[in-house]
C-alpha positions in Angstrom: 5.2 -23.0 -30.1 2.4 -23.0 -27.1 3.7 -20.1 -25.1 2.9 -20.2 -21.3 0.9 -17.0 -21.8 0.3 -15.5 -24.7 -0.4 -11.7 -23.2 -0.6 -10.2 -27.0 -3.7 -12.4 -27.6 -5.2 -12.3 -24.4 -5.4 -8.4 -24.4 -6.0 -8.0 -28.1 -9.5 -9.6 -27.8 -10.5 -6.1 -25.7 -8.4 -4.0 -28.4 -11.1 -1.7 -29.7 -12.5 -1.4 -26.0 -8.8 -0.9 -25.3 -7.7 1.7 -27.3 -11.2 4.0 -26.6 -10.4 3.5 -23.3 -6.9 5.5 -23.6 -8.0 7.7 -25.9 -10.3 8.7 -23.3 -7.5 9.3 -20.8 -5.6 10.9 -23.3 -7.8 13.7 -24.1 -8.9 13.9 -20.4 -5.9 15.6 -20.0 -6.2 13.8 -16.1 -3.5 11.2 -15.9 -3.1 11.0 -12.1 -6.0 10.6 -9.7 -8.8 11.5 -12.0 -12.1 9.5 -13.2 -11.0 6.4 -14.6 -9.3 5.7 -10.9 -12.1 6.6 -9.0 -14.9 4.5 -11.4 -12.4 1.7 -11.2 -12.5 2.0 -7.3 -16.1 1.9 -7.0 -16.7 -1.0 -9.7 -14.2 -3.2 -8.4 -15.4 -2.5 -4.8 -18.6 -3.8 -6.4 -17.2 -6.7 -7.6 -15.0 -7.6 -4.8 -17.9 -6.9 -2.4 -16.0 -4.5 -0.2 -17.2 -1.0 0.8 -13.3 0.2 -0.4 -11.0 0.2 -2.8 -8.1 1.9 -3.3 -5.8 1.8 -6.0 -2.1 2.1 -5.8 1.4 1.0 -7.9 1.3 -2.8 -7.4 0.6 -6.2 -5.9 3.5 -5.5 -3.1 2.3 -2.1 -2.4 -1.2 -3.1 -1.9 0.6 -5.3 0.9 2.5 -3.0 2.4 0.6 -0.3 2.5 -2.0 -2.3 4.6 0.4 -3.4 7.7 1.6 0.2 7.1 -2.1 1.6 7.8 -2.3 -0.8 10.4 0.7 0.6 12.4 -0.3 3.9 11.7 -3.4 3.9 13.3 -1.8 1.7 16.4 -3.3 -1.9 15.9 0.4 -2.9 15.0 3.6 -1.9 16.4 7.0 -2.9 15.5 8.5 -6.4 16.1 4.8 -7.9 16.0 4.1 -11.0 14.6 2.2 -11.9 11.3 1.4 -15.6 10.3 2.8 -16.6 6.8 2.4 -19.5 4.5 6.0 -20.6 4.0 5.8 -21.6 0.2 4.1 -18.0 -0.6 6.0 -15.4 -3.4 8.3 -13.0 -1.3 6.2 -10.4 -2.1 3.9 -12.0 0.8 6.9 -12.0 3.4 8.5 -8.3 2.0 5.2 -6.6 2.7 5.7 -8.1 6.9 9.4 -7.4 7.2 9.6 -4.1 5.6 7.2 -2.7 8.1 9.2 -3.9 11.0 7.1 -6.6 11.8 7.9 -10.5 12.5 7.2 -13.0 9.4 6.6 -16.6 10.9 6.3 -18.9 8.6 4.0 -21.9 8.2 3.8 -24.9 6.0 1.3 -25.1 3.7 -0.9 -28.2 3.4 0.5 -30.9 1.6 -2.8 -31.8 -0.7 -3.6 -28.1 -1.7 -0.4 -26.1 -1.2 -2.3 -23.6 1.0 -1.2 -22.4 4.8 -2.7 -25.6 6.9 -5.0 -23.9 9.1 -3.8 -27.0 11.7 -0.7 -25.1 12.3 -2.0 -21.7 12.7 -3.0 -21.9 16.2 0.0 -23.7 17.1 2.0 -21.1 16.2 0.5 -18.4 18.4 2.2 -16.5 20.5 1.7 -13.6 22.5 3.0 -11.5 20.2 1.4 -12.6 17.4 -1.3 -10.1 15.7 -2.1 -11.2 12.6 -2.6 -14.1 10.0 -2.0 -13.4 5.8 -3.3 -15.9 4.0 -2.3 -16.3 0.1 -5.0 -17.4 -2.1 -2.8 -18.8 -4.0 -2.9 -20.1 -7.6 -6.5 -18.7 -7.4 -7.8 -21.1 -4.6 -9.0 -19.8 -1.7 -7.5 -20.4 1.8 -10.0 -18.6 3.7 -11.7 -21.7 6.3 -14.6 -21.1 8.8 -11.6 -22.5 11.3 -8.9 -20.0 10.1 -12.1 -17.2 10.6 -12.8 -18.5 14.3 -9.1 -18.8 15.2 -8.9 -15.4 14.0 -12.0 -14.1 16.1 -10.2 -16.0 19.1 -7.3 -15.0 19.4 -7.9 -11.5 18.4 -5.6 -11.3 15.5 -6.2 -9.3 11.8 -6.7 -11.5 8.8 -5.1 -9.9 5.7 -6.0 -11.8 2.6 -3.0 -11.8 -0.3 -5.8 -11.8 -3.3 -3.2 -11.3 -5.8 -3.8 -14.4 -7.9 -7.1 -14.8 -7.3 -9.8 -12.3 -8.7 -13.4 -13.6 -9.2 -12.1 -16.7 -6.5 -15.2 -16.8 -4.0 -15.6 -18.6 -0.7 -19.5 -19.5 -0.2 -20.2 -17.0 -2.4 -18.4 -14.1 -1.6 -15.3 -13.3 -3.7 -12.3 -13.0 -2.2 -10.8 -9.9 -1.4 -13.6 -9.4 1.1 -13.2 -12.3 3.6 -11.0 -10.6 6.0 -10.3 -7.3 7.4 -7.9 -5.9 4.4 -7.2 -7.9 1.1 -4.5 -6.8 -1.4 -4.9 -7.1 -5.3 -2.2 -7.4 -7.9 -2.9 -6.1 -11.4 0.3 -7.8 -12.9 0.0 -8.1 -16.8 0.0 -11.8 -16.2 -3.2 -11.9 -13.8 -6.5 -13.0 -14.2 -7.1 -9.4 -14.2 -4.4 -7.6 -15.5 -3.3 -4.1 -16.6 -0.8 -3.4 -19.3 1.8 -1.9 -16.6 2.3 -2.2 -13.0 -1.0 -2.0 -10.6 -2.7 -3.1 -7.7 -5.3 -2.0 -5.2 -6.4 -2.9 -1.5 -10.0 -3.9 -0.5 -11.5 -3.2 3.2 -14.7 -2.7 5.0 -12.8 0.0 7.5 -13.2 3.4 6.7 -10.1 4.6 8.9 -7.7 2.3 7.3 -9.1 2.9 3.6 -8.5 6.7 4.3 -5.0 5.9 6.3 -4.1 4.1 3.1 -5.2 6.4 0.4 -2.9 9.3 2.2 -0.3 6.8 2.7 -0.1 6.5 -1.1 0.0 9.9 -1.3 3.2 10.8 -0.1 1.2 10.8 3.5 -0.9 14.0 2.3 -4.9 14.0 2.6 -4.7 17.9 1.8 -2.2 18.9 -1.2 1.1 20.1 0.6 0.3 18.9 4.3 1.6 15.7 5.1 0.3 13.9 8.2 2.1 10.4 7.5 5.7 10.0 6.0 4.1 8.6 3.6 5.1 6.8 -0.1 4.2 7.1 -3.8 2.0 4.5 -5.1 -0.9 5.4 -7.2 -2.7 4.1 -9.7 -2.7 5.6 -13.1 -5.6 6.3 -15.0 -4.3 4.7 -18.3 -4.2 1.4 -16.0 -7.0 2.0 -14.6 -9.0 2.5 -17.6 -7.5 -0.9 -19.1 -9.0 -2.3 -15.9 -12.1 -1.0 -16.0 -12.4 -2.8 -19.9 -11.1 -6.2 -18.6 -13.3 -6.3 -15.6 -16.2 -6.5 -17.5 -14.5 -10.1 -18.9 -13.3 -11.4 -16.2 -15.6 -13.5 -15.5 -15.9 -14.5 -18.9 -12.0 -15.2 -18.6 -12.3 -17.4 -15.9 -14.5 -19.4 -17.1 -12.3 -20.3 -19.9 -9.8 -21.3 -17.7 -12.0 -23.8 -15.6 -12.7 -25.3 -18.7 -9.2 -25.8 -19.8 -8.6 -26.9 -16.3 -11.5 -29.1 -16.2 -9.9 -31.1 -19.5 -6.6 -31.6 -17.6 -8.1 -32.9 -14.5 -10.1 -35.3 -16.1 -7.6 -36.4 -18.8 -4.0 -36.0 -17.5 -3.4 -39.6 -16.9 0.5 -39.8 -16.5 1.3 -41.5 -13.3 4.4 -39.4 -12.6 2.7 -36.5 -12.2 0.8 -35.8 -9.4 -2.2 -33.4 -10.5 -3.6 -30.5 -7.9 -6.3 -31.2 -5.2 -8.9 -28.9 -5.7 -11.3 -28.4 -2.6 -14.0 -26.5 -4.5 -13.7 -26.8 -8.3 -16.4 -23.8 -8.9 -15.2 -21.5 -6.3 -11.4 -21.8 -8.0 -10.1 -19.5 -10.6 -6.7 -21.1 -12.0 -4.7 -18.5 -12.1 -1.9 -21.4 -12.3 -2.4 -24.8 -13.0 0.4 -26.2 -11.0 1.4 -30.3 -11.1 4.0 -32.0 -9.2 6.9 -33.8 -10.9 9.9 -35.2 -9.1 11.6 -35.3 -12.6 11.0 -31.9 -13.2 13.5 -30.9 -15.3 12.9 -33.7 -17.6 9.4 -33.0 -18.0 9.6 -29.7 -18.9 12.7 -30.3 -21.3 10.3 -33.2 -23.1 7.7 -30.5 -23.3 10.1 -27.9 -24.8 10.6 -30.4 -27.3 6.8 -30.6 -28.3 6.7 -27.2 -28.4 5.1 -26.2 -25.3 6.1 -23.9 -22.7 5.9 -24.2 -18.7 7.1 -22.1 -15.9 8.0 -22.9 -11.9 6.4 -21.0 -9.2 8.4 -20.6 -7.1 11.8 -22.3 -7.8 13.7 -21.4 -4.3 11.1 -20.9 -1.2 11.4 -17.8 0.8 13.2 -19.2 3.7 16.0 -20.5 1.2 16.8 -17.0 0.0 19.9 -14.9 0.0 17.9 -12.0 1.4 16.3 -13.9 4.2 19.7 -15.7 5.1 18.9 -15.8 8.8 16.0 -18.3 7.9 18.5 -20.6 5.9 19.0 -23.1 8.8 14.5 -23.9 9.0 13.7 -26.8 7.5 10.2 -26.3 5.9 10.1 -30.5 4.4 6.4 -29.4 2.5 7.5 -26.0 1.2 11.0 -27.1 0.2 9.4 -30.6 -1.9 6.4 -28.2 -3.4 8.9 -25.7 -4.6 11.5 -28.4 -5.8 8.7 -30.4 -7.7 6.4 -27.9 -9.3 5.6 -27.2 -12.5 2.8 -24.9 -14.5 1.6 -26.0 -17.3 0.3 -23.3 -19.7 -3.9 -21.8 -18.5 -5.2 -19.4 -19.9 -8.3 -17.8 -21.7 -6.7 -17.6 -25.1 -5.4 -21.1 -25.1 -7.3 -23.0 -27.9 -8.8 -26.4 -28.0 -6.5 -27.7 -30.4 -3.5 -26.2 -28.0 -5.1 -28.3 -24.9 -5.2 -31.5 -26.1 -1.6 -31.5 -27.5 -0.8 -30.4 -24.0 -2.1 -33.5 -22.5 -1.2 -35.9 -25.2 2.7 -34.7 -24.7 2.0 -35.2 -20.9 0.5 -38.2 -21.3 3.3 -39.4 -23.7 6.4 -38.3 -21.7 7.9 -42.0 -20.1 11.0 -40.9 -17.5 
């Protein structure tokens, strides 16, 4: 069986690095907001090309904390309004709502799957303060246009980096392209811990520090709290896993634009409609996604071969029980991307051998 990612393998290429790495923590005797944090700060600020970075529990923490900060220090107040793509992971519209703020949704566009920078400006209103874009699948969505409609109207730009480490837009990575970027250190990332973890990226001093006592229950100085503030901290087992796979990543990604170099070029199957990829070198794959209107089939024929695929996302945001007063918008792109998707398996682990039996069952599958 190809599985769609093979986590074991992909972490038991670091193991020795892996295990020295604990060990370290371990007799430390530091397991909260020690060394290994603080290195992994600065040498993924490095990477990122950011002058911050500050860890904390998780991809939607990393999110939330941000508007949080943002509130906090009075850019944002309640019942503003942030710009969404509408076929992002809820994690992108939980971060918006759960702060009080406005989510408006845009469709993404329909070549590339990310927000269509045409419909950004037209849905501007007063009250609108800020654009999230989602770099998602590891492509960027950062465009001069989106920048200078920014810069015009005022508004912040928070990048959702989550699926998208080493992803760089005219050379500079993502994660530094806006005013705050979050991160996501999910297992199943291009960098990924072996837990739950995640970090935010800035240039701005005052909202680093606003987020870094946020995290910590609102408290700068042990036992005075100047925020109500939240738990959400990076631990330094995770962090010292991180620090061991950043030194791979790009290594890692480079695998995977191989393997998704083979499928562009060779995928031939005219039911499936591959992705449009604007800048093959600046794209890390987290996913590969394809579009199939027969779905279901495809993925059961795979199954059969032995190979394993996943949907992201199956329901879109606006279609979900917990956003129920959205359930009447009709988002046609969104709704057709998440009704027709399909990743196939990408990864650095995945062999040779595995990739061309991949695209020889694609290629074989008839509706």
């Amino acid at each position: 069986m190809i599985p769609f990612l093979d986590l074991q393998k992909i972490n038991l290429q670091y193991a020795e690095e892996i295990r020295d790495a604990i060990d370290r923590v371990v007799r430390s005797g530091v397991y909260i907001r020690g060394n290994e944090n603080r290195f992994f700060e600065e040498e993924y600020s490095n990477y990122i090309g950011s002058r911050y970075a500050i860890g904390c529990g998780n991809g939607l923490n990393a999110l939330s904390l941000i508007f949080k900060a943002y509130k906090k220090t009075g850019v944002l107040d309640s019942g503003d309004q942030v710009i969404v793509p509408a076929n992002t992971y809820i994690a992108s519209i939980l971060s918006i709502s759960e702060n009080g703020l406005t989510p408006v949704p845009v469709e993404p566009d329909k070549e590339t799957f990310l927000i269509d920078q045409q419909k950004i400006e037209t849905s501007i209103t007063p009250r609108t303060k800020a654009v999230l874009i989602v770099h998602l699948y590891g492509q960027c969505a950062y465009t001069d246009k989106i920048g200078d409609i920014c810069r015009k109207h005022n508004l912040l730009l928070i990048e959702d980096n989550a699926q998208a480490h080493g992803c760089v837009f005219k050379g500079e990575k993502t994660g530094s392209l806006g005013h705050a970027a979050a991160h996501s250190f999910y297992p199943s990332k291009n960098l990924g811990a072996m837990g739950d973890g995640g970090a935010v990226t800035t240039d701005d001093p005052i909202i680093a520090d606003t987020i870094r006592t946020l995290a910590n229950y609102g408290s700068e100085i042990k036992n005075i709290f100047q925020f109500k503030g939240t738990n959400s901290r990076l631990d330094e087992i995770q962090a010292a896993v991180l620090r061991v796979k950043l030194k791979h990543l790009e290594e890692d990604n480079h695998q995977r634009k191989n393997i998704a170099k083979q499928y562009l070029k060779e995928i031939k199957n005219r039911n499936i409609k591959l992705p449009v990829v604007s800048d093959f070198d600046a794209h890390v794959f987290h996913l590969f996604p394809v579009l199939c209107e027969k779905r279901e089939h495809l993925m059961r024929h795979l199954k059969g071969k032995g190979i394993s695929t996943a949907i992201h996302y199956p329901i879109p945001p606006h279609l979900q029980e917990s956003y129920r007063e959205w359930n009447h918008l009709k988002f046609p792109i969104t709704e057709y991307i998440h009704s027709a998707e399909l990743s196939l398996p990408i990864s650095p682990v995945l062999t040779q051998s595995e990739v061309e039996e991949i695209i020889s069952a694609i290629n074989n599958w008839d509706e």
